[in-house]
C-alpha beads as a LAMMPS data file, in Angstrom:
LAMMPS data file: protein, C-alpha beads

245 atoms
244 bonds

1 atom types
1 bond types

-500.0 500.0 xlo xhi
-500.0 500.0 ylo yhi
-500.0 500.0 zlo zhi

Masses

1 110.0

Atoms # bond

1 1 1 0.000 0.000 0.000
2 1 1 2.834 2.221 1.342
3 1 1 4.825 1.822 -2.090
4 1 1 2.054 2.639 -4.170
5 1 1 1.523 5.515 -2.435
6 1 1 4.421 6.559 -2.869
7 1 1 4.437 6.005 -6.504
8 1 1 1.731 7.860 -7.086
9 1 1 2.866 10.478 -5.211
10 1 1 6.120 10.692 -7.311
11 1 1 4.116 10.788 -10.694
12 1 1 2.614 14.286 -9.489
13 1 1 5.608 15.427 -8.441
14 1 1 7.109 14.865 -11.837
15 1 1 3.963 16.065 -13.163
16 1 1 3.524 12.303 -14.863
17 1 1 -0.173 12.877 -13.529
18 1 1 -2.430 15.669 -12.127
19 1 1 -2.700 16.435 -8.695
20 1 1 -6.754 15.934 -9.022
21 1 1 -5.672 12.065 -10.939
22 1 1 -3.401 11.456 -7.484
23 1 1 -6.193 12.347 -5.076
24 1 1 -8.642 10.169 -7.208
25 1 1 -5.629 6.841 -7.246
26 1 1 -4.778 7.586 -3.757
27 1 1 -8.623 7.598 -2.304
28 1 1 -9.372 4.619 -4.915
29 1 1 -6.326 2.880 -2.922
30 1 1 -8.003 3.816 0.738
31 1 1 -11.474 2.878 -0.262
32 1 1 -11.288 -1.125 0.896
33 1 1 -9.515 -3.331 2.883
34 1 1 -5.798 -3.899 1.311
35 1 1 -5.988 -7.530 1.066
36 1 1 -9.190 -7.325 -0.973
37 1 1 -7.173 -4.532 -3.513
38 1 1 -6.516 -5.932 -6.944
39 1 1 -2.889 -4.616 -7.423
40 1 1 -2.654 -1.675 -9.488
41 1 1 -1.082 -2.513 -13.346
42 1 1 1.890 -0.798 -14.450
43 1 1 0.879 2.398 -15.722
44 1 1 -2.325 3.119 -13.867
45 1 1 -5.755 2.617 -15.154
46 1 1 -6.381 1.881 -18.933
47 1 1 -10.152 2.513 -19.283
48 1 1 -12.731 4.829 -17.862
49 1 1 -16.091 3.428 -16.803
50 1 1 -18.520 6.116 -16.566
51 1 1 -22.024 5.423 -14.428
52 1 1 -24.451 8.682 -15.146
53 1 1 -28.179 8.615 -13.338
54 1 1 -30.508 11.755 -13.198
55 1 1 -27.899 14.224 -14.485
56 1 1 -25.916 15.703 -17.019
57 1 1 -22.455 15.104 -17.611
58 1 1 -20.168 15.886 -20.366
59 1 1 -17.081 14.069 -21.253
60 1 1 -14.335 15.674 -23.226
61 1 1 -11.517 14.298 -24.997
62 1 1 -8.473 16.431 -23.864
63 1 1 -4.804 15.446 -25.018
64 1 1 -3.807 17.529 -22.064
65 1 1 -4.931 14.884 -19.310
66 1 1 -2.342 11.434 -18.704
67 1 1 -6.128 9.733 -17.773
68 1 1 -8.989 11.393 -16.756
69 1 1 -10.220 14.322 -14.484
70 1 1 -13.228 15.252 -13.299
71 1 1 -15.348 18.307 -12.044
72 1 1 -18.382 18.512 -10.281
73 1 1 -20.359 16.074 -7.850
74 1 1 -19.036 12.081 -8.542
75 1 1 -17.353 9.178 -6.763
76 1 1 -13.936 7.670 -8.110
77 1 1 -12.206 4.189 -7.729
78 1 1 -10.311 2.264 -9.294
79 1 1 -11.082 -1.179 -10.413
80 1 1 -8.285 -3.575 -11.684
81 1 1 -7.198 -1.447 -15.194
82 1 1 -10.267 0.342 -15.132
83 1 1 -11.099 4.193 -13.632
84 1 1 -14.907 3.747 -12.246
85 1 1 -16.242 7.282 -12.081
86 1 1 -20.303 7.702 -10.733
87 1 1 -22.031 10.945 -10.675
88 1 1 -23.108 11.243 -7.756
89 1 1 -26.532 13.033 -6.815
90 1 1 -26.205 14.140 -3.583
91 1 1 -22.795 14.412 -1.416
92 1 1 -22.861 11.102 0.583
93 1 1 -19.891 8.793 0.935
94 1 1 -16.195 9.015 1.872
95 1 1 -15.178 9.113 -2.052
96 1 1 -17.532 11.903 -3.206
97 1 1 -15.903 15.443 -4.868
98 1 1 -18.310 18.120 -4.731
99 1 1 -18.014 21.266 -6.423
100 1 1 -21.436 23.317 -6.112
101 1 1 -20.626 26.059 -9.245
102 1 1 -23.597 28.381 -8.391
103 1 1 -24.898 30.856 -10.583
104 1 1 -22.409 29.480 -13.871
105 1 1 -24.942 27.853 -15.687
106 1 1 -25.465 24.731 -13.753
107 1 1 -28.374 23.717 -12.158
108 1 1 -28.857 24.596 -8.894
109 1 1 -28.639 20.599 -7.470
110 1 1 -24.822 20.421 -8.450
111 1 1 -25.918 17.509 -10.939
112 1 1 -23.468 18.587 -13.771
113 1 1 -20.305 17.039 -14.156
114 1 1 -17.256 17.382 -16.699
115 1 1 -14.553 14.550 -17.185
116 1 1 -11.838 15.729 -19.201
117 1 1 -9.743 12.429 -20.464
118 1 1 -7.186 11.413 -22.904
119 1 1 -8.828 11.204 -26.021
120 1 1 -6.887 7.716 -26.523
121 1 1 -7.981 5.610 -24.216
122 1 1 -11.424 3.483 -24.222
123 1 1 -14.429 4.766 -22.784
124 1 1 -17.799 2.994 -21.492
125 1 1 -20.499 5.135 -20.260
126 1 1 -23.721 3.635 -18.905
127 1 1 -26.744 6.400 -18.328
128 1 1 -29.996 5.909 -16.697
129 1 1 -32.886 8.413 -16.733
130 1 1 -29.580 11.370 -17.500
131 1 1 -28.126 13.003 -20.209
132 1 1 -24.485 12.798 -21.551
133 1 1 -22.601 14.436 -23.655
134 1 1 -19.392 12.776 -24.984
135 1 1 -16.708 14.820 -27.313
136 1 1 -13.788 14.122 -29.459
137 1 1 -12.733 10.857 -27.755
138 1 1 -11.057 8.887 -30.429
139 1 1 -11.022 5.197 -28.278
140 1 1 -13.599 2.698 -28.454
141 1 1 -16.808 4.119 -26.965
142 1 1 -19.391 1.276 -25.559
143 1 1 -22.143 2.777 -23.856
144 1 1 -25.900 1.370 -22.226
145 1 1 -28.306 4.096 -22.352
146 1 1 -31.361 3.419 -20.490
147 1 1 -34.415 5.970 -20.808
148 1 1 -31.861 8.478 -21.411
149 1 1 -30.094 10.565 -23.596
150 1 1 -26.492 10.574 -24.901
151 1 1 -25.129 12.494 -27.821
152 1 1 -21.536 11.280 -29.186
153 1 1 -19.375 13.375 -31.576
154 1 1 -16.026 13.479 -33.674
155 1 1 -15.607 9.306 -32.690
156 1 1 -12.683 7.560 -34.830
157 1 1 -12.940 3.849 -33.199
158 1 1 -15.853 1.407 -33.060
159 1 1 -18.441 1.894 -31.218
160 1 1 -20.655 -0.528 -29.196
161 1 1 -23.895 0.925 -27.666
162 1 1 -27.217 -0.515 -26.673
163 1 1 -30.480 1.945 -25.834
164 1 1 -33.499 0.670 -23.918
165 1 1 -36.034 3.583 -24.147
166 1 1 -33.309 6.047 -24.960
167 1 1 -32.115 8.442 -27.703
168 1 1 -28.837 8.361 -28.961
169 1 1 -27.039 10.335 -31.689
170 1 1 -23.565 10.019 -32.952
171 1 1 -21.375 11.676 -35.786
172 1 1 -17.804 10.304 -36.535
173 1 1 -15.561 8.256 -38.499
174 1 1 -15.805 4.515 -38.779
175 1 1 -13.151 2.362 -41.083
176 1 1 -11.565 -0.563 -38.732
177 1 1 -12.753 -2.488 -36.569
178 1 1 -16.541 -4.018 -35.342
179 1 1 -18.723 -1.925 -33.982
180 1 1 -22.444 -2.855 -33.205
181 1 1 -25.750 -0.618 -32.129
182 1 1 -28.626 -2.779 -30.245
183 1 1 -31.389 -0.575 -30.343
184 1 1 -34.695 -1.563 -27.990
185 1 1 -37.753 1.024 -27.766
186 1 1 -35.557 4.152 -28.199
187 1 1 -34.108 6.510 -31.497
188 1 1 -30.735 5.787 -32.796
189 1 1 -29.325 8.412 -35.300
190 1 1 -25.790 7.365 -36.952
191 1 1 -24.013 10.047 -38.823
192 1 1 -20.574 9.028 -40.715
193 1 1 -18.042 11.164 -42.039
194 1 1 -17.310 10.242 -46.260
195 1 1 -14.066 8.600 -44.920
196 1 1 -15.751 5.833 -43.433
197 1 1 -15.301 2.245 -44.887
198 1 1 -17.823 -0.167 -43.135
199 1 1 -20.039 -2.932 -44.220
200 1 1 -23.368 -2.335 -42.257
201 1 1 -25.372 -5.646 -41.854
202 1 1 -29.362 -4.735 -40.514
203 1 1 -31.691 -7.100 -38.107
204 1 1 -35.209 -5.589 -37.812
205 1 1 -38.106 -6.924 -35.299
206 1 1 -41.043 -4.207 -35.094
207 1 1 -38.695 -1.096 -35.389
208 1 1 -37.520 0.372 -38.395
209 1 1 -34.212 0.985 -39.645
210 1 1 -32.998 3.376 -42.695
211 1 1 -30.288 4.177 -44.531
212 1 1 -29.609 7.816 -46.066
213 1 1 -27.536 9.404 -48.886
214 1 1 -24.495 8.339 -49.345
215 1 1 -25.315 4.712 -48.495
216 1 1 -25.462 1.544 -50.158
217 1 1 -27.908 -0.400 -49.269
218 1 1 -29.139 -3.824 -50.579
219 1 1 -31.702 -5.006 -48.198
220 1 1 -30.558 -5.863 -44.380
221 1 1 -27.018 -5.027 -45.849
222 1 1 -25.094 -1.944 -46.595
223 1 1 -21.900 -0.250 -47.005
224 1 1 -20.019 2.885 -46.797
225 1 1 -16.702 3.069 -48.949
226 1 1 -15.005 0.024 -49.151
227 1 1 -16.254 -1.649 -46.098
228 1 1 -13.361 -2.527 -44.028
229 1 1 -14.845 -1.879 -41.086
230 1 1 -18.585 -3.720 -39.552
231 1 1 -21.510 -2.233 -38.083
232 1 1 -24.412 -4.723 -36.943
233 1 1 -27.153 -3.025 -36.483
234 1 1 -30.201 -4.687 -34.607
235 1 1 -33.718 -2.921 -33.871
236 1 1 -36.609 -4.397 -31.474
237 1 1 -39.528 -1.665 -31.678
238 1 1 -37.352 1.413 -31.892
239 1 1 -35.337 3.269 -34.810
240 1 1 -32.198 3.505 -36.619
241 1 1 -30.861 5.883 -38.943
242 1 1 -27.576 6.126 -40.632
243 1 1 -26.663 8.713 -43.477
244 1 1 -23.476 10.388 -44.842
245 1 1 -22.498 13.634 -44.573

Bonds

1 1 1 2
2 1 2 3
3 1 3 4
4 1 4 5
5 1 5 6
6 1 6 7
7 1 7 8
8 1 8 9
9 1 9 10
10 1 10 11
11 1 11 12
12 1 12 13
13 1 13 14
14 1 14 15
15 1 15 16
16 1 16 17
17 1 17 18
18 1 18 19
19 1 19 20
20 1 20 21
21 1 21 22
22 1 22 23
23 1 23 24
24 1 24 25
25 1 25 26
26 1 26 27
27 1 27 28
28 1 28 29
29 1 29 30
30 1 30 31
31 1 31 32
32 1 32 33
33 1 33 34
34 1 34 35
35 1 35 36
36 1 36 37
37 1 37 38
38 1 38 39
39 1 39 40
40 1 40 41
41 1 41 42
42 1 42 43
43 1 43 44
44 1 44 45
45 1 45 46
46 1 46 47
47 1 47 48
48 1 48 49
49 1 49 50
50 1 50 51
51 1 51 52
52 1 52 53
53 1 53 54
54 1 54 55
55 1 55 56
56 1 56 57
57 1 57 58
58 1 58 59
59 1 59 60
60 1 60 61
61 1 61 62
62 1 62 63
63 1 63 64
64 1 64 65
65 1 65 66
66 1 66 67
67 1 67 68
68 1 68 69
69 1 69 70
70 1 70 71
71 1 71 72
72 1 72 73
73 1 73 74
74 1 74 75
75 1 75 76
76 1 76 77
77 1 77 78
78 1 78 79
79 1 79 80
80 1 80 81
81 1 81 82
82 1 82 83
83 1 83 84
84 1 84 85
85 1 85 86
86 1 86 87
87 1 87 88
88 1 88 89
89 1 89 90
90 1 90 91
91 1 91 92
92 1 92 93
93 1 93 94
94 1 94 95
95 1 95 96
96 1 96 97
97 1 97 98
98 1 98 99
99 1 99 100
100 1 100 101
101 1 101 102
102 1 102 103
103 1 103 104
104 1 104 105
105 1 105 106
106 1 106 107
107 1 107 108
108 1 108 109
109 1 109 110
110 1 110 111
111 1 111 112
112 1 112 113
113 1 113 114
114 1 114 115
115 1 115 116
116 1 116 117
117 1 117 118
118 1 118 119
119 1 119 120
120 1 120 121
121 1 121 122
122 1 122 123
123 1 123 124
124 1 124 125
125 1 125 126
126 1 126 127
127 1 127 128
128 1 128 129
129 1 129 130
130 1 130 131
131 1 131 132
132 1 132 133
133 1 133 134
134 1 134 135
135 1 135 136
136 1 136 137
137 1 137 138
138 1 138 139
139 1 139 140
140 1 140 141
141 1 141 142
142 1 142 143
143 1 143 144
144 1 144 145
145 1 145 146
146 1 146 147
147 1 147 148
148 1 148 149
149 1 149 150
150 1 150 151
151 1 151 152
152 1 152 153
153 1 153 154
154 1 154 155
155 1 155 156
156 1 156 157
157 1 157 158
158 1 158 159
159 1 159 160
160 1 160 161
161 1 161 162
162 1 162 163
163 1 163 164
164 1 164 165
165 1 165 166
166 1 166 167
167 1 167 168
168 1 168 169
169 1 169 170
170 1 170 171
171 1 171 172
172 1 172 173
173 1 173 174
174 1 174 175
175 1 175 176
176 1 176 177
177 1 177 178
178 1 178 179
179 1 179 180
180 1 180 181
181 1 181 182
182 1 182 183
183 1 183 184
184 1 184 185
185 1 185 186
186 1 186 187
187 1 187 188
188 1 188 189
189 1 189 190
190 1 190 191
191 1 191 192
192 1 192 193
193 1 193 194
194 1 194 195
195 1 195 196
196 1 196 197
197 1 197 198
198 1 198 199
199 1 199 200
200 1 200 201
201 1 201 202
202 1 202 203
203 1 203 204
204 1 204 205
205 1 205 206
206 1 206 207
207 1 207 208
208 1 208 209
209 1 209 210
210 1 210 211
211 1 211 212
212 1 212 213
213 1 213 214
214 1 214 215
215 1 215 216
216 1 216 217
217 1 217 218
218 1 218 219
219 1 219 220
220 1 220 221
221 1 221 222
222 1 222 223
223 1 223 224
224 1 224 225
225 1 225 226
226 1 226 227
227 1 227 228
228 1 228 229
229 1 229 230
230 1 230 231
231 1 231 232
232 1 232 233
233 1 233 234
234 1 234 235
235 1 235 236
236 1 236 237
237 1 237 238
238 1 238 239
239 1 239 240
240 1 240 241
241 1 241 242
242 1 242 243
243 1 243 244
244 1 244 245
């Protein structure tokens, strides 16, 4: 325990990481009992798990950050390779960092929060009944949006999300990889970039799914480009829309 403080520690001092990223490690590495701690990988954390629920956050990609930093009312720990951040409603709990901002902009509960992370790294982001907005991170993004709302721009890596009674609508680049969008009850609106290359294959129950300019379709199948990328689309009483632009 002692040496990783102490490692972490060092980092800020060399300015490796933020002092906000040591508070974060050092309270993840306080928050249970040290023989139950799964040991830290070299490096730090490798992913960021966000957990949104009756609020808004935003997440923005920021080649500034080693990680991930956030502002505004949310627990932190750290979970094998992964950063677990949870906005937090109200300020319970010996993790919790709680900036109230007042008369900014944000509502008066303290429910907004901002993550700014390395645009590199992986991101999941599960919301429930909230709103999130996520910016210019250029990992792979998997979210679960449940009877919420998440808007997703300038991606450049697969993307996996599924939407129960949500809304979703993303605009980026897609050319590699396997992405996949499992849509149930909810709105799904795709927007690619002219760069993309994917092969888009369609499985419809009840819902509808459509395909705009700029994409070939030929019944459940379609393709932007080349198609060396995949995108399975699958729709149970909801709808999915992907164009061009």
């Amino acid at each position: 325990m002692k040496d990783l403080q102490r490692e972490i520690l060092s980092q800020v001092a060399s300015g490796t990481i933020t002092a906000e990223e040591g508070a974060a490690r050092l309270e993840a590495l306080e928050s249970g009992p040290p023989a139950a701690t799964a040991p830290t990988p070299p490096g730090g954390p490798r992913q960021v798990k966000l957990v949104s629920r009756f609020g808004n956050t935003e997440v923005i990609g920021d080649p500034a950050v080693s990680f991930a930093v956030a502002d505004g009312p949310h627990r932190v720990r750290q979970d094998g390779d992964t950063m677990l951040i949870e906005q937090s409603i109200f300020s319970e709990g010996t993790f919790e960092f709680t900036r109230r901002m007042g008369r900014n902009g944000l509502d008066s509960f303290g429910r907004n929060l901002t993550i700014r992370m390395n645009p590199t790294l992986p991101l999941f982001a599960k919301v429930q009944a909230g709103n999130v907005k996520i910016d210019g991170i250029h990992g792979r993004i998997s979210g679960e949006i449940q009877a919420g709302n998440c808007v997703v721009n300038d991606f450049r890596a697969p993307i996996n999300l599924s939407v129960v009674a949500g809304n979703v609508e993303a605009s980026g680049k897609l050319d590699s990889g396997a992405s996949s969008i499992n849509c149930r009850v909810g709105e799904v609106k795709v927007t690619l970039g002219r760069t993309s290359s994917v092969r888009i294959k369609a499985r419809n129950t009840m819902g509808e799914i459509a395909f705009g300019d700029g994409v070939s379709a030929d019944g459940n199948d379609a393709k932007v480009g080349s198609g060396t990328g995949t995108l399975e689309i699958e729709c149970t009483m909801g709808s999915v829309r992907v164009e061009v632009e």
